[in-house]
C-alpha positions in Angstrom: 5.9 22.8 -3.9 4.0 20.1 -1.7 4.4 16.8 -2.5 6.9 13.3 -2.2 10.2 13.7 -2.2 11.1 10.3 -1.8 10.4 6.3 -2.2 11.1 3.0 -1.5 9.5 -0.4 -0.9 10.7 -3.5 0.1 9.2 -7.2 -1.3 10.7 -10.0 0.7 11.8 -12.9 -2.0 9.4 -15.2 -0.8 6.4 -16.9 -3.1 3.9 -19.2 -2.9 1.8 -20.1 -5.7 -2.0 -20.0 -5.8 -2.2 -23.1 -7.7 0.2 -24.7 -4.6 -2.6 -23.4 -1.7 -5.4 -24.4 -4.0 -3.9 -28.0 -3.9 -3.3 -28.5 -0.4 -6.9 -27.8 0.4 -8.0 -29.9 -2.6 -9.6 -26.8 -4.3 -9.5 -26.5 -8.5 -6.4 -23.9 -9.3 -7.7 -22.5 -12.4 -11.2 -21.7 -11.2 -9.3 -20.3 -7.6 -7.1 -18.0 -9.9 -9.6 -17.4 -12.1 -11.7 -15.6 -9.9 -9.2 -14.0 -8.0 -6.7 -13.1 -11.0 -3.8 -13.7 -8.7 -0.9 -16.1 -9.5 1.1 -15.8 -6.7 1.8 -13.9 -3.2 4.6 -12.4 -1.3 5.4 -14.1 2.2 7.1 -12.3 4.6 10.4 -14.3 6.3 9.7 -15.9 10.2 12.1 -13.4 11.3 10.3 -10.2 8.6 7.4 -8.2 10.3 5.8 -4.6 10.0 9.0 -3.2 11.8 11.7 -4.8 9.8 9.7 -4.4 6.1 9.8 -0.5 6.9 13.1 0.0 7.5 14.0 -1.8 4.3 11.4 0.3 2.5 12.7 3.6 4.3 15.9 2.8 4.1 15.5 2.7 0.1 13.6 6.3 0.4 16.5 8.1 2.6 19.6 6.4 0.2 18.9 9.1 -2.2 20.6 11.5 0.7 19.6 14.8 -0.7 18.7 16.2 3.0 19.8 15.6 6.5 17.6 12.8 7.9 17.3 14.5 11.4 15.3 17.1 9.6 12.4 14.5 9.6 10.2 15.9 12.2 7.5 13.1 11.9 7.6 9.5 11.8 3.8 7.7 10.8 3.5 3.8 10.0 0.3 2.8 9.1 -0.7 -1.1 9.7 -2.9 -3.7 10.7 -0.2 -6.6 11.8 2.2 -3.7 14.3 4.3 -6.3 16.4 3.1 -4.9 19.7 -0.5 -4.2 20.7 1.0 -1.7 23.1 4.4 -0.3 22.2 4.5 1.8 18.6 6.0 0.5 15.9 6.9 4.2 14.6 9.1 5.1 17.6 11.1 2.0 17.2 11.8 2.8 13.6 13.0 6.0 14.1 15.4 4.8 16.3 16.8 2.1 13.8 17.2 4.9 11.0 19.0 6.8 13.6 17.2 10.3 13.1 17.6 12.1 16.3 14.8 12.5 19.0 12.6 15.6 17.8 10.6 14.3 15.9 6.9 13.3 16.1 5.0 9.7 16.2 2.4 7.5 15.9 1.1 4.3 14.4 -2.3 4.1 12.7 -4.8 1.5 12.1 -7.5 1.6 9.3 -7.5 -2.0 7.5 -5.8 -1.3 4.1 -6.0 1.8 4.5 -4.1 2.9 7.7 -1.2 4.5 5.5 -3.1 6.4 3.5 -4.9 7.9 5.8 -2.0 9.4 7.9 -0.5 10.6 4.8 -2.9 13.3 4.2 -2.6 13.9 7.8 1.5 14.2 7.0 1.0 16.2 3.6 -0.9 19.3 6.4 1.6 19.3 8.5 4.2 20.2 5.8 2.2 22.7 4.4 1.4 23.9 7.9 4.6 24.1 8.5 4.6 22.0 11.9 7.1 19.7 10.2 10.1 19.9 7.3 9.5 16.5 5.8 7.6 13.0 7.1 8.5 9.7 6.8 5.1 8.1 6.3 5.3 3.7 6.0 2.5 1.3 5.2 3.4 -2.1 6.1 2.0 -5.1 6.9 2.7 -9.3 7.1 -0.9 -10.3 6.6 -2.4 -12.9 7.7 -5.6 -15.5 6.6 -6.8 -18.5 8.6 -5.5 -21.2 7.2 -8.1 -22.6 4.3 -9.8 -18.9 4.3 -10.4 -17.4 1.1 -8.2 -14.6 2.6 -5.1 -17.2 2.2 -4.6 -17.1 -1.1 -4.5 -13.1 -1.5 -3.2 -11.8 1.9 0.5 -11.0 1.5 3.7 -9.2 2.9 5.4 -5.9 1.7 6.1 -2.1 2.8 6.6 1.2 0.6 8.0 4.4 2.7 7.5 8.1 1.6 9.4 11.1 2.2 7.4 14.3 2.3 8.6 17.5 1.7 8.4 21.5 -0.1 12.1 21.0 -1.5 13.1 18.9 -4.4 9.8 17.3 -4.9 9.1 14.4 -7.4 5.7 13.9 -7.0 3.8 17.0 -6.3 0.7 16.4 -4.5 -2.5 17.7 -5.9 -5.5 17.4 -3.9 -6.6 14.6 -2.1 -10.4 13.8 -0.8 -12.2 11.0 1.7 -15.0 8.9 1.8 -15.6 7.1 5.0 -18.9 4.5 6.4 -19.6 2.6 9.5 -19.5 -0.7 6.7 -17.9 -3.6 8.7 -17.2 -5.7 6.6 -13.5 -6.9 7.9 -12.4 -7.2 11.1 -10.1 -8.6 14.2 -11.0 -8.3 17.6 -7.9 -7.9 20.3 -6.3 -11.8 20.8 -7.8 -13.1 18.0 -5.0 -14.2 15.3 -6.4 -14.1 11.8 -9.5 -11.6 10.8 -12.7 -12.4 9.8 -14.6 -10.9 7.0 -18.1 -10.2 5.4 -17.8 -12.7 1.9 -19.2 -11.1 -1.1 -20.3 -8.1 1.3 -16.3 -7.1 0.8 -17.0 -5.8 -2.9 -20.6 -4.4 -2.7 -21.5 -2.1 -0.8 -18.0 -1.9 0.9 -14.8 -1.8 -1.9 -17.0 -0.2 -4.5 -19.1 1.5 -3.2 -16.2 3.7 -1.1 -13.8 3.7 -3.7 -16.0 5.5 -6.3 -17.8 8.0 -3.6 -13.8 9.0 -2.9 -12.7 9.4 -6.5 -16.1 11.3 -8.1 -15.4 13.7 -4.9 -11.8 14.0 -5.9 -12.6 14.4 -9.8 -15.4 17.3 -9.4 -13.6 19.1 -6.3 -10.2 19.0 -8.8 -12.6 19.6 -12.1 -10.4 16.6 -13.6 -11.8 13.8 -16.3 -10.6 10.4 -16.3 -9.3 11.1 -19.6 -6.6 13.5 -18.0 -4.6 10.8 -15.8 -1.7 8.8 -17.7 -2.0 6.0 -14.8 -4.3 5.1 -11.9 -3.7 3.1 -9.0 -6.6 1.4 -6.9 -6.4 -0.7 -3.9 -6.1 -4.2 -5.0 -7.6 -7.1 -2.7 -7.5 -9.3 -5.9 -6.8 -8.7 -9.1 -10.2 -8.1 -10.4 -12.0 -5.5 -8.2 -9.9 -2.8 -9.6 -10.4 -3.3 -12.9 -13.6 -3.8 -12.6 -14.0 -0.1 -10.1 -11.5 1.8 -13.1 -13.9 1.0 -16.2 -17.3 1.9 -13.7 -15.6 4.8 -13.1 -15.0 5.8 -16.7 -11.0 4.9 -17.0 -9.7 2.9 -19.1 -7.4 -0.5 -18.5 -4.7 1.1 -19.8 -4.9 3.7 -17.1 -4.8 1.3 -14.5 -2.7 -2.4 -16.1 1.0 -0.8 -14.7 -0.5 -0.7 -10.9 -1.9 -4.3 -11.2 1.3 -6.2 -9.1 -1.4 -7.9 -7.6 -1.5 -10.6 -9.7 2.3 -11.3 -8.3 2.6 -9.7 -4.9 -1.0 -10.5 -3.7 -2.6 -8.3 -1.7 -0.2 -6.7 1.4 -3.0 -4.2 3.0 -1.8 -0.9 4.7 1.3 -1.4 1.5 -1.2 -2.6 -0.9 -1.9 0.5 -3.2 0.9 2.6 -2.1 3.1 -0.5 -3.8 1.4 0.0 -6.9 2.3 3.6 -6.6 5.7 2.4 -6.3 5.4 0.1 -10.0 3.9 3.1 -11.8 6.7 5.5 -11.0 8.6 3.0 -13.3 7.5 4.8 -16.2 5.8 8.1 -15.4 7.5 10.9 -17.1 7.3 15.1 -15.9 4.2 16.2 -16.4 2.3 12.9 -15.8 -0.9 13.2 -13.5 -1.6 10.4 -11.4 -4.6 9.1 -9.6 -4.5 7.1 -6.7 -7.2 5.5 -4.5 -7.0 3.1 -1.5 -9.3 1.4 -0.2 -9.9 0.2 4.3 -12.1 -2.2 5.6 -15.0 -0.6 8.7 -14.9 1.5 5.6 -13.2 4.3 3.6 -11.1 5.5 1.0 -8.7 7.7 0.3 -8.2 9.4 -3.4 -5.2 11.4 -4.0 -4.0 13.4 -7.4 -0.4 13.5 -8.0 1.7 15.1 -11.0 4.4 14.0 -11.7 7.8 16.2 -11.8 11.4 16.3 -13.6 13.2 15.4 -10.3 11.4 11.4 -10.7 14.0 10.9 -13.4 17.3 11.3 -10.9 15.8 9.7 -8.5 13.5 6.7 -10.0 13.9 3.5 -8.7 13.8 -0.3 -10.1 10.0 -1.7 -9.4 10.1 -3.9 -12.1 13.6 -5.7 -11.4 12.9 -6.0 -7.7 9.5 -7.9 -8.1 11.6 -10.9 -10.2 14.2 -11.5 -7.3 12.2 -14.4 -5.5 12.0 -18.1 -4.3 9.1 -20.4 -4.1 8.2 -22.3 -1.0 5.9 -24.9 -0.9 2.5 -25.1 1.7 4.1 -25.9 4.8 7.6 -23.7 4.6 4.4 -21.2 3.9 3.0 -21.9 7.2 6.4 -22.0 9.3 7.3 -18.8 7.7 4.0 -17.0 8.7 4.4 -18.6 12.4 1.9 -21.2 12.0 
C-alpha cells in the first residue's frame, strides 16, 4: 500500500488579530474580516523561519518511531520564503534530524503550491521503488508589504509527511494536475514582499485551476462529490474555498473541518497540507478524502486519499495545538517578521 505513513505540523504561538492590523491602518475591522472571513493569523517568531518550522513539523512526523529514520532516502521542502537564495533548505534539515547521508534532495518553489507539487513527485519514487520512504515539508514565514491586502492573510506554519508502502495511514489514491502560465502573484530576486494581481487572484487564477484539477481528478477516479467524508482546498482567505467546494458540487460540510483559515491565516506552501493535518482529527478507516492546493504563475494539485485503521494509533492533536497561542500587538508584529 502507497500512501502517508506519517504527520506532523508545527503552529508557532503567535497571533495577531485582523481587527488589530485593520486599526493601525485606519481600515473598518468588520468589513476587513468580513470579506476575508479571517479572524486572526499565525506569526512566525524573529528567530522561526522555513528551516526551523520543518524540523518542528518533522520532528512531530518521525516521534511515532515505527521505522529507522536513515531509511528516508529523500528529503523535499517545498517553499516560497527558503532562508537562502543559494544554499537548500532540504540538505540542512536532514542534517538537523540526523538521518544519515544517502539520501536524496531538493527544495521546490511553486507559490502555495511548492509542497504539493514535490509530493506527487515523492509518492513515484516510492512506488518506483527509487526510495523506501520521503520526508516531504511545506513551510513557509510569509510575508505582505506592510498595509497590503496580503497583510492581513499571509501567515507562518509547516506540516511534514512521511511516505511509505509499510504501515500506511493514509493511502494515496490518485492524484491529477492542472497548470497555466496565469501570473497573478509574484516576487522577483531582491525584492522583499510579493506583489499580486487584486481580484485577478480569484478569477481566472484560484478558481479557475482548482476546479480544472479536481473535475480531472473526479472523472479520471470515476468518484462523485457525494463520496468524500471531507475536503480540503487551499485557503488564501476564508471564503474562496467555500465558495470553489459548493461550484464544484460539495457540500460545506465536506469542507467546514479544513477551514483553520479563519485562525491560522493563510501560510502558503503549508496552507492546505495544514488543513490536511485538522481533518485527520476526525477521519475514521475507510474515510476518502479530497484534497486540492492551489499556486500562484498557476496550478493545482488534487489528490484522493482513504483513509486507513493505522490513523487511530497514530492520530495526532490538531485541534489542541491551534489553542496554545499569544497575541501581539502591530508593532511586536512587525519586529517579529523583521520589519
Amino acid at each position: 500500500m502507497l500512501g502517508i505513513v506519517s504527520y506532523g505540523f508545527y503552529i508557532p504561538r503567535y497571533r495577531i488579530k485582523t481587527e488589530d492590523i485593520a486599526r493601525y491602518w485606519g481600515k473598518n475591522p468588520e468589513s476587513i474580516i468580513g470579506s476575508l472571513n479571517i479572524y486572526e493569523k499565525a506569526i512566525g517568531g524573529i528567530d522561526e523561519d522555513t528551516l526551523t518550522m520543518s524540523y518542528q513539523s518533522a520532528t512531530m512526523a518521525l516521534a511515532d518511531n515505527i521505522f529507522d529514520k536513515t531509511k528516508i532516502s529523500g528529503v523535499f521542502i517545498g517553499s516560497e520564503s527558503h532562508p537562502y537564495v543559494v544554499n537548500p533548505t532540504s540538505t540542512i534539515l536532514a542534517d538537523y534530524l540526523d538521518i544519515g547521508n544517502n539520501y536524496l534532495a531538493y527544495d521546490t518553489q511553486f507559490a502555495c503550491k511548492a509542497a504539493t507539487g514535490v509530493l506527487i513527485s515523492s509518492f513515484a519514487l516510492v512506488k518506483a521503488g527509487f526510495c523506501e520512504y520521503v520526508l516531504v515539508s511545506g513551510s513557509d514565514k510569509a510575508t505582505g508589504k506592510p498595509g497590503d491586502a496580503l497583510e492581513y492573510s499571509a501567515a507562518s506554519a509547516a506540516a511534514s509527511f512521511i511516505l511509505g508502502k509499510k504501515d500506511v495511514l493514509l493511502e494515496y489514491i490518485d492524484s491529477s494536475s492542472f497548470s497555466s502560465d496565469t501570473p497573478d502573484f509574484w516576487r522577483r530576486h531582491g525584492n522583499k514582499f510579493p506583489s499580486h494581481a487584486g481580484r485577478f487572484t480569484g478569477e481566472p487564477a484560484y478558481f479557475f485551476h482548482v476546479h480544472g484539477a479536481v473535475k480531472a481528478l473526479l472523472k479520471k477516479t470515476k468518484r462523485k462529490p457525494q463520496d468524500f467524508s471531507r475536503i480540503i482546498f487551499h485557503m488564501p482567505n476564508g471564503k474562496f474555498p467555500i465558495r470553489c467546494a459548493l461550484e464544484l458540487g460539495f457540500s460545506k460540510e465536506q469542507i467546514e473541518d479544513s477551514l483553520i483559515v479563519r485562525k491560522l491565516g493563510n501560510a502558503y506552501s503549508a496552507c492546505s497540507l495544514i488543513g490536511l493535518c485538522a481533518v485527520l482529527d476526525k477521519s475514521q478507516p475507510g474515510d476518502l478524502i479530497l484534497l486540492a492546493s492551489y499556486g500562484s504563475g498557476a496550478g493545482s494539485d488534487a489528490f484522493v486519499f482513504r483513509v486507513t485503521k493505522e490513523i487511530e494509533k497514530r492520530r495526532k492533536n490538531f485541534s489542541e495545538t491551534i489553542d496554545v497561542k499569544q497575541y501581539v500587538d502591530y508593532q511586536k508584529y512587525l519586529r517579529l517578521m523583521g520589519d
